[in-house]
C-alpha positions as CSV (number, residue, x, y, z in Angstrom):
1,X,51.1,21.8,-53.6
2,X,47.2,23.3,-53.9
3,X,46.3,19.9,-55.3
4,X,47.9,18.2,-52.0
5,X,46.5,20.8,-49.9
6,X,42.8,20.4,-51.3
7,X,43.5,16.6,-50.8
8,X,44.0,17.1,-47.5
9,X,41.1,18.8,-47.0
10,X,39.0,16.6,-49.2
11,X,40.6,13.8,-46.5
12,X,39.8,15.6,-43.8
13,X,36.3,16.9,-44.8
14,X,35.8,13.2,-45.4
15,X,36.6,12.2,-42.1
16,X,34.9,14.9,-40.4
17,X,31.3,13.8,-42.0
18,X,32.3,9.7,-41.0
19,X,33.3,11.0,-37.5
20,X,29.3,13.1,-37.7
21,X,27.4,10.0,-39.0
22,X,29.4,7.8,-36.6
23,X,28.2,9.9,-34.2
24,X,24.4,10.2,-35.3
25,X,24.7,6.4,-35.5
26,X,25.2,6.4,-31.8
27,X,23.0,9.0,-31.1
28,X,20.6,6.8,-32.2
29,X,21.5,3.1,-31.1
30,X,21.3,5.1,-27.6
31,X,18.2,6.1,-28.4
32,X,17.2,2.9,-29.5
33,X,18.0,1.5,-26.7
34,X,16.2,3.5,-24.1
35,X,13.4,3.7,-26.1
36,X,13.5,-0.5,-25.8
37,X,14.5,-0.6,-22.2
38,X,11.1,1.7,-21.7
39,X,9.2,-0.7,-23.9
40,X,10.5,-3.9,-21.8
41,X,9.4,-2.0,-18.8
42,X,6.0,-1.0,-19.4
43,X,5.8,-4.8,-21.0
44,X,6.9,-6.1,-17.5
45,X,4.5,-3.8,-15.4
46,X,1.7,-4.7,-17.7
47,X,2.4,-8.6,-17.0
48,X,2.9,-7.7,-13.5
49,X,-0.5,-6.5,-12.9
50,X,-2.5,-8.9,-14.8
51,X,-0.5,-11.7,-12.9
52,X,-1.2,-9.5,-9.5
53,X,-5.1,-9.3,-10.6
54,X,-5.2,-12.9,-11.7
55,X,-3.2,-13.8,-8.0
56,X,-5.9,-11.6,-6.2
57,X,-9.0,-12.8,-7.9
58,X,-7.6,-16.7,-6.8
59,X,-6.9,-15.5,-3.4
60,X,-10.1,-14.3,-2.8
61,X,-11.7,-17.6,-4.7
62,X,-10.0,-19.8,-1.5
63,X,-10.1,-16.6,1.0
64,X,-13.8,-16.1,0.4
65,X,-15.1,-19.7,1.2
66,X,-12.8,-19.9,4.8
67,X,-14.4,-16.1,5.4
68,X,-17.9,-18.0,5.2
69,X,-16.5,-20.8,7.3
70,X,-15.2,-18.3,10.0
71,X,-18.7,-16.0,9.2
72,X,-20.8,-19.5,10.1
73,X,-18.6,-21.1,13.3
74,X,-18.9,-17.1,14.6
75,X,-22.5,-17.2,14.6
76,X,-23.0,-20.9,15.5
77,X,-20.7,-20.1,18.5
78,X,-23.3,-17.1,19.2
79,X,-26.4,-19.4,19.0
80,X,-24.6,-21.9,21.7
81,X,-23.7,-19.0,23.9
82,X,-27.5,-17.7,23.8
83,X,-28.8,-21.6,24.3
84,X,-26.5,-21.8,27.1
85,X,-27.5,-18.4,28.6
86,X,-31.1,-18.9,28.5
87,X,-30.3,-22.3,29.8
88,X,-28.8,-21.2,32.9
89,X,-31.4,-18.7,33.3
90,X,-34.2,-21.4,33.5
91,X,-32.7,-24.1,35.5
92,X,-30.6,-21.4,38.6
93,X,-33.7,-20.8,40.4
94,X,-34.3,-24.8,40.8
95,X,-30.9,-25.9,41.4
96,X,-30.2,-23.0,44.0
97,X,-33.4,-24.6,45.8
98,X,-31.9,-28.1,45.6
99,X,-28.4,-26.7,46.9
100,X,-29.8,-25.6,49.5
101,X,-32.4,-28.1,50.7
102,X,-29.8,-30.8,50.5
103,X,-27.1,-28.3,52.9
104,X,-29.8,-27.1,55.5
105,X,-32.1,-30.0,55.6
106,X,-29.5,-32.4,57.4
107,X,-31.3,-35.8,59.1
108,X,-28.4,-36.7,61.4
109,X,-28.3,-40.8,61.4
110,X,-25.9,-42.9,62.6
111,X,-23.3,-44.3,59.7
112,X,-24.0,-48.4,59.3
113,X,-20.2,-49.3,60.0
114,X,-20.2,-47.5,63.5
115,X,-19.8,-50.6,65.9
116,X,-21.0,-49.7,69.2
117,X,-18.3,-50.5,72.0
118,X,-20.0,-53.1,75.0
């Protein structure tokens, strides 16, 4: 009977170390994985960012020459307004003379279709 009984518990000493490296091996295949789910990550957010810098630096390639564009039309668009201005400026005096010369100075006539009635 002892030689059953130590069987047994050679059996079940057996089993008990399978069932402990069965459950290191998990241990570590969990651990594996996170450990490559954190790699995969970092490895995403790296190519993330250089795709993000390499998206910004061609933005502002095309952005920058329409923000010149926009930077030139803003100041031609000043230059007309001061043209214009000064313009104005010059010629009011004269035209308000004109204005008024041809509304006050009236030289009544008769109009050349006006038929006289005999």
């Amino acid at each position: 009977m002892t030689s059953q009984s130590q069987g047994i518990q050679q059996l079940l000493q057996a089993e008990k170390r399978a069932k402990d490296k069965l459950e290191e091996a998990k241990k570590r295949k969990g651990k594996r994985l996170r450990q490559a789910k954190e790699e995969a990550i970092a490895e995403i957010d790296h190519y993330r960012l250089q795709r993000e810098k390499e998206f910004r630096s061609k933005q502002t390639n095309a952005m920058g020459s329409q923000g010149n564009l926009s930077a030139k039309i803003e100041e031609q668009t000043k230059e007309t307004i001061r043209n214009l201005t000064s313009s104005y400026h010059k010629n009011m005096e004269s035209m308000m003379r004109k204005l008024l010369s041809m509304i006050c100075d009236i030289s009544p006539e008769v109009h050349p279709n006006f038929r006289h009635a005999i």
